[in-house]
Structure formats: C-alpha cells, structure tokens
C-alpha positions as CSV (number, residue, x, y, z in Angstrom):
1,X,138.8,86.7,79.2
2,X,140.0,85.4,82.3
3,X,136.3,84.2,83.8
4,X,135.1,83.6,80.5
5,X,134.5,79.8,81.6
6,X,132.3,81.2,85.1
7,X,128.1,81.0,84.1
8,X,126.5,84.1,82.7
9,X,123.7,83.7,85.4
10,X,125.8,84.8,88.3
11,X,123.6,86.2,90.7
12,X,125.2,90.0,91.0
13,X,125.8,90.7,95.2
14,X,127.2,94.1,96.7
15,X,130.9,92.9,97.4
16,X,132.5,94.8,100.5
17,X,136.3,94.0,100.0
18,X,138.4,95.0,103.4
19,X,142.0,95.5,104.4
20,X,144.5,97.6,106.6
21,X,146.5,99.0,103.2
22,X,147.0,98.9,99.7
23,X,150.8,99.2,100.0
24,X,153.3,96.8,98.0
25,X,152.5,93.0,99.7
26,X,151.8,89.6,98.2
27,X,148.4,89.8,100.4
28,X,147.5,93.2,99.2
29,X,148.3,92.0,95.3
30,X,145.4,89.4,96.4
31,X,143.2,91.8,97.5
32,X,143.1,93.9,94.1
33,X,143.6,91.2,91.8
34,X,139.9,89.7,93.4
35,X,138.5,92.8,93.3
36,X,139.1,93.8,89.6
37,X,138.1,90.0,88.5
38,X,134.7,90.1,91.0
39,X,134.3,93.6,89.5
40,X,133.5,91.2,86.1
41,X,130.2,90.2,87.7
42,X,129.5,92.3,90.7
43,X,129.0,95.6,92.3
44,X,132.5,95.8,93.7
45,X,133.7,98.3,96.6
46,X,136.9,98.2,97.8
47,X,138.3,99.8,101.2
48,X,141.5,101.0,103.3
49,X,141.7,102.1,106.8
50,X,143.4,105.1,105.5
51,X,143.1,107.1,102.5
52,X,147.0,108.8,103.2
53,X,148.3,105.6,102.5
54,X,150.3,104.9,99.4
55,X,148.4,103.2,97.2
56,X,150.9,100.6,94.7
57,X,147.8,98.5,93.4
58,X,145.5,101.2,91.7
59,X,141.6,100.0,91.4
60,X,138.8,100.5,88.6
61,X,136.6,100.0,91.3
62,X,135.5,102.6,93.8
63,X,137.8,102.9,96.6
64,X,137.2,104.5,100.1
65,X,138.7,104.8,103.6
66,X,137.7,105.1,107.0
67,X,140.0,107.2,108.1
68,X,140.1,107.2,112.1
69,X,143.1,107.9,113.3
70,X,144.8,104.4,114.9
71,X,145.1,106.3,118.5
72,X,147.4,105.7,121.2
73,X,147.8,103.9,124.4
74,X,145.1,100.9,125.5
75,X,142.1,103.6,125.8
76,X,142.7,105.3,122.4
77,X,143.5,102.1,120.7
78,X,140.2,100.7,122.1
79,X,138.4,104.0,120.7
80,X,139.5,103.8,117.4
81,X,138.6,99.9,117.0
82,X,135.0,100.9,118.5
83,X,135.3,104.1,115.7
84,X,136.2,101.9,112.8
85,X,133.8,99.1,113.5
86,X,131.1,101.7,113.5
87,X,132.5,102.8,110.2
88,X,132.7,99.9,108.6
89,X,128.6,98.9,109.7
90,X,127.6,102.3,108.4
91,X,129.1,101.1,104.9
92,X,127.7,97.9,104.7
93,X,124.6,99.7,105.3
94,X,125.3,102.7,102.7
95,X,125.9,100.4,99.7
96,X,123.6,97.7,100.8
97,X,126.5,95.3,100.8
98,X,125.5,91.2,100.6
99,X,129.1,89.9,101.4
100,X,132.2,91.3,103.2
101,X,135.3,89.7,102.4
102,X,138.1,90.9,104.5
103,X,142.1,90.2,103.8
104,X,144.3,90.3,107.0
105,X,143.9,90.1,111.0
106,X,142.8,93.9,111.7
107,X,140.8,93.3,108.7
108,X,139.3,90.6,110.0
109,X,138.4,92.1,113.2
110,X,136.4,95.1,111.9
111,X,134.5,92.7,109.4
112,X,133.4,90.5,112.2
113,X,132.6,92.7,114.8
114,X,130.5,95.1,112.3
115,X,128.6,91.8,110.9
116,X,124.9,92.6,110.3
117,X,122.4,90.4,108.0
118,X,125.8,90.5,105.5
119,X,127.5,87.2,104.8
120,X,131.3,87.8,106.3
121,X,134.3,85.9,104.8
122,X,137.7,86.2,106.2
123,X,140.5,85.1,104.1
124,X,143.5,84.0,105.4
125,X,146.9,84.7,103.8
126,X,149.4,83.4,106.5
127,X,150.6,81.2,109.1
128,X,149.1,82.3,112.6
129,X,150.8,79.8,114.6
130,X,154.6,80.5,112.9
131,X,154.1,84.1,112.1
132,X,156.9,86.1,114.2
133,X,154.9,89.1,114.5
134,X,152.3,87.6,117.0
135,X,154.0,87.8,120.2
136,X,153.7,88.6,123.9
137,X,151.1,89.3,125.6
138,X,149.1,91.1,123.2
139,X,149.9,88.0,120.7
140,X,148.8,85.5,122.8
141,X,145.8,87.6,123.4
142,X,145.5,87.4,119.7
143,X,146.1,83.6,119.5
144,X,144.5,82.1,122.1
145,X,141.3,84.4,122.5
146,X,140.1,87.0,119.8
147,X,141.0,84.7,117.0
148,X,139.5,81.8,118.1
149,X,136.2,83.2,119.4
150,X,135.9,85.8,116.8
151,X,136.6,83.5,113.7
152,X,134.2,81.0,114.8
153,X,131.5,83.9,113.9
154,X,132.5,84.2,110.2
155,X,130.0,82.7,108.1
156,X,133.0,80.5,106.2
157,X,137.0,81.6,106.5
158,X,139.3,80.9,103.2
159,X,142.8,79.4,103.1
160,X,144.9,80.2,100.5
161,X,146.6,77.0,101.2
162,X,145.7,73.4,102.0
163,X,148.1,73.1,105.3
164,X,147.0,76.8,106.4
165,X,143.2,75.0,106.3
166,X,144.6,72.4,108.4
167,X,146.5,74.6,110.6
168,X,143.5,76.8,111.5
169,X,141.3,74.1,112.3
170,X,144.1,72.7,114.4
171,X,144.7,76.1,115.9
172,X,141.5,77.9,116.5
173,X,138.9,74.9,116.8
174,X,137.2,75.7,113.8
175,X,134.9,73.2,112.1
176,X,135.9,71.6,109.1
177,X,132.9,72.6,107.1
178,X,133.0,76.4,107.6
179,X,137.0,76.9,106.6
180,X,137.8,75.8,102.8
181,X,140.9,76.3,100.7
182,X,141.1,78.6,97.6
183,X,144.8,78.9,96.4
184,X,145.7,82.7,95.0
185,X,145.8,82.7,91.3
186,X,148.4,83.8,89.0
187,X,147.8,85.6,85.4
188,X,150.5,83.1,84.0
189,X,150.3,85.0,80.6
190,X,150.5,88.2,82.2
191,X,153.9,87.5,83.6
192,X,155.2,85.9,80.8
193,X,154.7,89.1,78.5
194,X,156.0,91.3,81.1
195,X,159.2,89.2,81.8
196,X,160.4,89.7,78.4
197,X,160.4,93.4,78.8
198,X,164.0,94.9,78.4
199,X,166.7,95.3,81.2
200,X,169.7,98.4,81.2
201,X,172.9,96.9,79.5
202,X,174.6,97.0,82.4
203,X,171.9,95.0,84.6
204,X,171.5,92.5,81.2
205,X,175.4,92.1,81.4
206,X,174.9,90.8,84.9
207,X,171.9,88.1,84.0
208,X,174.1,87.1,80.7
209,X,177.5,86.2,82.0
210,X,177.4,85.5,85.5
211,X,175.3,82.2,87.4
212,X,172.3,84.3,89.3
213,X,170.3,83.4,92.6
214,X,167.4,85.6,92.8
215,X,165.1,86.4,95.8
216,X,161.9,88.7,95.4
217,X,159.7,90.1,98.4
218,X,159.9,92.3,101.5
219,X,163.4,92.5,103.1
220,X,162.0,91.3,106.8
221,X,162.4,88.7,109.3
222,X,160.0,86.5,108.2
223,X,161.3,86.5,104.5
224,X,164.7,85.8,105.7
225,X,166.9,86.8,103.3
226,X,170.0,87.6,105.9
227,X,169.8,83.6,105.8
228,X,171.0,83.6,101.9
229,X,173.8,85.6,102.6
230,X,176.2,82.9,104.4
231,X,174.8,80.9,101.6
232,X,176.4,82.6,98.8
233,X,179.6,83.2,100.6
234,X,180.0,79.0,101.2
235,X,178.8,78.9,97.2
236,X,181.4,80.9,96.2
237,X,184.1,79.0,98.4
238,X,183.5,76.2,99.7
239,X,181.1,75.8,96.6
240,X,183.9,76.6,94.1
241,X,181.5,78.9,92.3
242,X,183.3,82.4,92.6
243,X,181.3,83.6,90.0
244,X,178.0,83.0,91.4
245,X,175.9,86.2,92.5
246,X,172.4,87.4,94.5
247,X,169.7,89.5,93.6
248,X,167.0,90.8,96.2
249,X,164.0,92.5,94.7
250,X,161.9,94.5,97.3
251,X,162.5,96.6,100.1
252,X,161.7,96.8,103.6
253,X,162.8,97.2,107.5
254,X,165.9,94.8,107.2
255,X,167.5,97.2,104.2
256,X,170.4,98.6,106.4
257,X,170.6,95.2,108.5
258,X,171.4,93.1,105.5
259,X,174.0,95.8,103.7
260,X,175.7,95.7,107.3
261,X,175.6,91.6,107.0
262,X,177.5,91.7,103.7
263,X,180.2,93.9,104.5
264,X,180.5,91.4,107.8
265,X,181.2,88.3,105.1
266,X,183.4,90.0,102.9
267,X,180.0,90.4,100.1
268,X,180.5,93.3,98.0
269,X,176.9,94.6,97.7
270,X,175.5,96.9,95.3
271,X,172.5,98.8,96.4
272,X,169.9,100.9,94.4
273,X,169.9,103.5,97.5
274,X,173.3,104.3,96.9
275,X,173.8,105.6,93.7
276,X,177.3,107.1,94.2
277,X,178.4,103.8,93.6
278,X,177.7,103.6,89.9
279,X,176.6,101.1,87.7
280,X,175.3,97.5,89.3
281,X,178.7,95.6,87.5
282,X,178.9,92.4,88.2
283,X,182.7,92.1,88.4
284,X,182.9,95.1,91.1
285,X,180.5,93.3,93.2
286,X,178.4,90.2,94.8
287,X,175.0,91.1,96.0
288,X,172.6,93.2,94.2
289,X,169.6,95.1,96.2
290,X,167.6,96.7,93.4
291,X,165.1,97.7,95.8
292,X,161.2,97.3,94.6
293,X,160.3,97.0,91.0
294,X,157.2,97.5,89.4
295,X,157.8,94.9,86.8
296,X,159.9,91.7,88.8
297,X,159.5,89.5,86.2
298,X,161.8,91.1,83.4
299,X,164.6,89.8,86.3
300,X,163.4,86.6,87.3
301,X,162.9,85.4,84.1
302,X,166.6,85.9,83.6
303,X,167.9,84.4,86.7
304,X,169.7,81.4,86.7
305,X,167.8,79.9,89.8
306,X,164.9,81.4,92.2
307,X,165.2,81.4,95.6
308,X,162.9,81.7,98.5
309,X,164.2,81.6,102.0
310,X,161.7,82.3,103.8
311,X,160.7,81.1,107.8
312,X,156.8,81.1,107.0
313,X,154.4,81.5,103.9
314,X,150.7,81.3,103.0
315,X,150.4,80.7,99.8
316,X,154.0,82.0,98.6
317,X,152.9,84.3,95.2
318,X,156.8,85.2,94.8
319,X,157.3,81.5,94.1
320,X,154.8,80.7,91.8
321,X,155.5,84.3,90.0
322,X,159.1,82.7,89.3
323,X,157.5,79.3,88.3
324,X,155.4,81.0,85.7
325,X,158.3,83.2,84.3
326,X,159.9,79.8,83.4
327,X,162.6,79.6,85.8
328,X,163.5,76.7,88.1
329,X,162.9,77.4,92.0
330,X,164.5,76.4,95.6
331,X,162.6,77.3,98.2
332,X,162.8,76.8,102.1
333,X,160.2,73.6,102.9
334,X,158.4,76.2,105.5
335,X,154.7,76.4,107.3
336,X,152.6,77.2,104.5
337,X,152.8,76.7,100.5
338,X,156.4,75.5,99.8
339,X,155.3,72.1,99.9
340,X,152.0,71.8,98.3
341,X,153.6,73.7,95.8
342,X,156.7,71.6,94.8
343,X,155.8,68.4,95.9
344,X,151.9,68.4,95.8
345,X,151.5,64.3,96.1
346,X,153.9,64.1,99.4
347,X,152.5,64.3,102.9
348,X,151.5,67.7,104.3
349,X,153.3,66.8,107.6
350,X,156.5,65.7,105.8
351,X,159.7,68.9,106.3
352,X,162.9,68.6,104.7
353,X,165.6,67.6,106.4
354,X,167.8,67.9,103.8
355,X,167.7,68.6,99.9
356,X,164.7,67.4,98.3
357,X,164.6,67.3,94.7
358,X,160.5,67.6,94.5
359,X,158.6,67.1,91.2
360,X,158.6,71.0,91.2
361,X,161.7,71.8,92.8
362,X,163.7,71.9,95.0
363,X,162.8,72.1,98.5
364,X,165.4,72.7,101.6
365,X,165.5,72.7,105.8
366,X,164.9,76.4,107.1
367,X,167.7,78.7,107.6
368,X,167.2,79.6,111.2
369,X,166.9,76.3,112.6
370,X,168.7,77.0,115.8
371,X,171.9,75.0,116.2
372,X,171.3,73.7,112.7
373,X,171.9,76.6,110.8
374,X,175.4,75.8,110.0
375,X,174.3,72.7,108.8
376,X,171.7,73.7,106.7
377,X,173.2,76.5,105.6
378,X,176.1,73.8,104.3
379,X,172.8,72.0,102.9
380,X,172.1,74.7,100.7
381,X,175.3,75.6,99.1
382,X,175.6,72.3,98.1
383,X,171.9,71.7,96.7
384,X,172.2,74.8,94.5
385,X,176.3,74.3,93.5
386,X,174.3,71.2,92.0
387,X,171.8,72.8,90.4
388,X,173.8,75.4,88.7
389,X,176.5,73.1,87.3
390,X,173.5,71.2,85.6
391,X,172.1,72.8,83.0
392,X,169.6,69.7,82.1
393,X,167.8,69.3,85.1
394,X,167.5,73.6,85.5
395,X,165.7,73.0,81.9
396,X,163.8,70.0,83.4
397,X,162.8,72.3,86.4
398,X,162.1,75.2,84.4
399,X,159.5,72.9,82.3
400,X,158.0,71.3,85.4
401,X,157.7,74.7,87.1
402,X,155.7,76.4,84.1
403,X,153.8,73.0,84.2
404,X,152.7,73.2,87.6
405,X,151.9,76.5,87.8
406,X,148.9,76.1,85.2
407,X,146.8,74.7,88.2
408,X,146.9,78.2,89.4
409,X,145.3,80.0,86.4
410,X,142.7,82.8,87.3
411,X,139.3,81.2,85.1
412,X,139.4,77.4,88.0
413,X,140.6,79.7,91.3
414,X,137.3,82.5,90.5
415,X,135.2,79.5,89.8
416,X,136.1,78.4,93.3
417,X,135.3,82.3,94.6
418,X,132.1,82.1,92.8
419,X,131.1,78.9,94.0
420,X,131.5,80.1,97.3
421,X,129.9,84.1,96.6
422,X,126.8,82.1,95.0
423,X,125.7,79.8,97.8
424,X,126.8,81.8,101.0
C-alpha cells in the first residue's frame, strides 16, 4: 500500500480539495492523485467550479461544484467571484472542513478570500514570474498586487519544486518559513505495468524500426512543441538521420498551428484527427500527432528518446512519467523542475547554454530564445544525433532515469503532506 509507511495515529481532518477543472492537465492529475491517497486517512471532498465540465480524472471521493456561471464584463466578473467565494465559505461550513487545499490561481483566490477558522494551503504548480498567460494589465494586476497580498494570508503555500519555492519568495515577499517544497509523486509501478500494454501493429511497426523522439502534454505555447519541429527537420539533414521521427501525445489550442508548421518544413505529419489518411506508417510520413491518450506510457516506454521542450514548468510530471517508464530524457533547462530533476547536485541558478549531459539527462538552452533560436535549435540536433547513435549511454540514461525517479515514490512525498496536514 502506497502510505503503508505513514503512522496509524493520523489525526483524521475534513480535507476541502479546490480547483477550476478536472479536465486532462498535469496539475489536475495532482489534484486527484492527493485526493484518492488523503482519502486513505481522511474525510476527503473534492470540488470544481463547474459540474458541466468534462471530468478525465474520475474520484472515489465525493465530488461537487459550485456552479456560478463565470459572468461577463468587469461587473459580472466581479459578481461571480463575490458568488463563488460565498459558495465556497458555505462549504467549508457544510462539511465542517479543518483544511482547504486549493490547486491553481482562481483556486487560490476563492480559498483565500473564503478563509474562516480553516487552515488554507495553496499549492503551487507553476512558474508565476515565466508563465505567458499572465500578461497586461490584468496580469500585472495579478503579479504585482492580488498575489502578493493575497498569498501572504495562506496559513503555508506548497511548491512542487525547490526553485518555484525560491522563486515565490523572490517574487511575492513571502517568508521563508510559511512556503515549503513538496515535489508531485509518481506511482513508478503504476506506469511501469501500464507501459507494457500492447500498441496496433502498425503503431508497434513505427516504435520497432524507426529512431523515435517523443513529446507528451498539451499542444500550447508554453509546452512549445512548434520549437521541436525545426529540430527534427536539421536531425534529419543536417543530422544525417533521415530516418528519425516525432511523436506528440496530447492535444490542445496549437493542434492546427503545428500541422500548418510541418507542411511549412517539408514534415510529412500524420494526425489522429484526420483519419482519411490511413494508417500512422512510418515510411509515408515524419511527425505523428496521436492526439490524447488515456494510457501514454505504452508509447513512451517504446521511444527511442523523450523529449520536453518546454518554455516553463513546475514540477514537469511528463518528464519524470518518461523517467519511470525506463526511457532516457532531453529536456529544455527551463524555469521550474528540468534542473532539479536531471542534475539535482548543480546550482539552482545555473541554465544551459549549451548541451549538458546531467547525471539524469540531458538538459538543453530554450527553443525560443530570441536571436538564439537558430543556434540552439543547431544545439539540439546535434545533442540528440548523439544520443541516438549511442546506444550505451541511452542504456546508461535509461538506468539513471528509473534510478532517479525513485526519490519521487508516493509513500516519502504523502509523508511530507502529512507532516504538513498534522501540525497546521
């Protein structure tokens, strides 16, 4: 049993667990995996902001919504907020609730401004200072006022990285005693049965014969997987590697925008969303967009190398999910995660400039640094050519990788939760 090493003497609380959506997102994965694993000692309820919302992560525990519509303009915006914070008081008051834990900003919000004689705990999943969706006005509203004055009222805000702890107290002002870190935990097992599930022939023929780069998450900005793209065409030419390919698992608003990039650099892409074009075969094309995937880890696990591109993190899960299904892993040396990751012993400050070959991995400059992208993009072709002509240090990686990603194991991270739950 996962928190078979936490005491038997847990005092049992009223758990309030609170955020926007339960759609498909490494934050929202989080959110239920905590809530089945408090569930184990607690009174656990778990809610949305509204119940017509998909739901991808299905919960034991019970689940309910506020439902207020979001509203529009300033006034209606403001009525809604003032609606949903009354909501989410009249909650904590129906189920008696000792601690509210909230997961992301609007989350956050309504937690804090509804605080009674609760404990409140925000947990943090990303970069505030780097994350491209907090801009303008309204973002530096965000920044520089409401998240500063409002976070300073939580009774202790968790990190799910070390540099995102150092980042909000560098940000916001917080105090170093009332913001800790608690990586996210990964069912290492779990995975590892999963990713030796069966693929199609078709898709197996692709994995088998063919050198793979796979990517996993949401297809937007921030994940950046336009930036592999030039990466795989300089691979295949420059990189004398013809035969290498690209996999993207997920979906999301930059679907259309990265089909539109491929046919741009002469990439022959194969997308789930088109199914007139047959069969994904891997001499017909280059990239490969099977869309989202319930199970991810029957791919990975057959990829020849795991790539994450991405401009900003928290705590990445996609690249620790890759680590654990035994496969060695490249990853952009971005604000938060990458780093403390793959090279845990190196300074928190240090970036790549170039490739890095970390005790974990491999670690690479962003892909849209301004007028180095060209460079970097270079950078990149010729780290992973490297790797995927050496079949040794891929195995070394691999072993490393699986190695590393122990630390992360559900029974020491819910300690750390419980820890926390207890003495709050």
């Amino acid at each position: 049993m996962i928190m078979s090493t936490v005491s038997n003497k847990l005092r049992r609380k009223n758990i309030l667990l609170l955020i926007p959506q339960l759609t498909y997102g490494g934050a929202e994965r989080v959110f239920h995996d905590h809530g089945q694993e408090l569930a184990r000692h607690h009174r656990v309820i778990e809610c949305v902001f509204d119940s017509r919302t998909e739901v991808a992560f299905p919960t034991q525990n019970q689940l309910v919504a506020l439902d207020v519509p979001a509203g529009t303009g300033p006034l209606g915006k403001l009525r809604a907020l003032v609606q949903r914070v009354q909501r989410v008081r009249a909650l904590k008051r129906e189920h008696e609730i000792d601690l509210c834990i909230s997961h992301l900003e609007g989350a956050d919000y309504l937690n804090l401004l509804s605080k009674g004689t609760e404990k409140v705990v925000l947990c943090i999943h990303n970069s505030k200072r780097h994350d491209p969706n907090i801009q303008g006005a309204i973002g530096a509203l965000r920044r520089r006022v409401l998240m500063p004055v409002l976070y300073r009222a939580a009774d202790l805000v968790v990190a799910v990285s070390r540099d995102l702890r150092q980042e909000l107290l560098d940000t916001f002002g917080l105090q170093p005693a009332q913001v800790v870190t608690i990586n996210n935990f990964f069912d290492v097992e779990g995975i590892r049965t999963k990713s030796r599930e069966v693929l199609p022939s078709e898709e197996e023929d692709l994995f088998s014969n063919y050198p793979v780069l796979i990517s996993a998450g949401r297809l937007s900005p921030e994940k950046n997987q336009l930036g592999l793209l030039p990466v795989l065409r300089l691979l295949q030419t420059e990189g004398q590697m013809p035969q290498a390919r690209l996999v993207l698992l997920g979906d999301g608003p930059q679907r259309e925008e990265l089909l539109a990039r491929c046919q741009q650099l002469g990439l022959r892409a194969w997308s789930a969303w088109q199914a007139i074009q047959g069969p994904p075969d891997p001499v017909l094309y280059d990239v490969f967009l099977f869309g989202f995937q319930a199970n991810p880890f029957r791919y990975i696990s057959r990829a020849t190398v795991s790539v994450m591109p991405s401009d900003t993190e928290g705590f990445p899960m996609a690249l620790c999910e890759a680590m654990a299904c035994g496969v060695p892993v490249a990853a952009t040396d971005c604000p938060t995660g990458p780093r403390e990751i793959l090279a845990p012993d190196t300074p928190a400050t240090q970036r790549a400039e170039q490739a890095e070959w970390a005790e974990y991995g491999l670690l690479l400059p962003l892909l849209t640094a301004g007028t180095l992208v060209a460079q970097n993009t270079s950078e990149w072709s010729g780290a992973l050519a490297s790797l995927l002509r050496e079949p040794v240090r891929r195995q070394q990686y691999a072993a490393q990788a699986l190695q590393r990603v122990q630390h992360f194991a559900p029974g020491p991270i819910m300690q750390q939760w419980e820890t926390v739950i207890q003495t709050l």
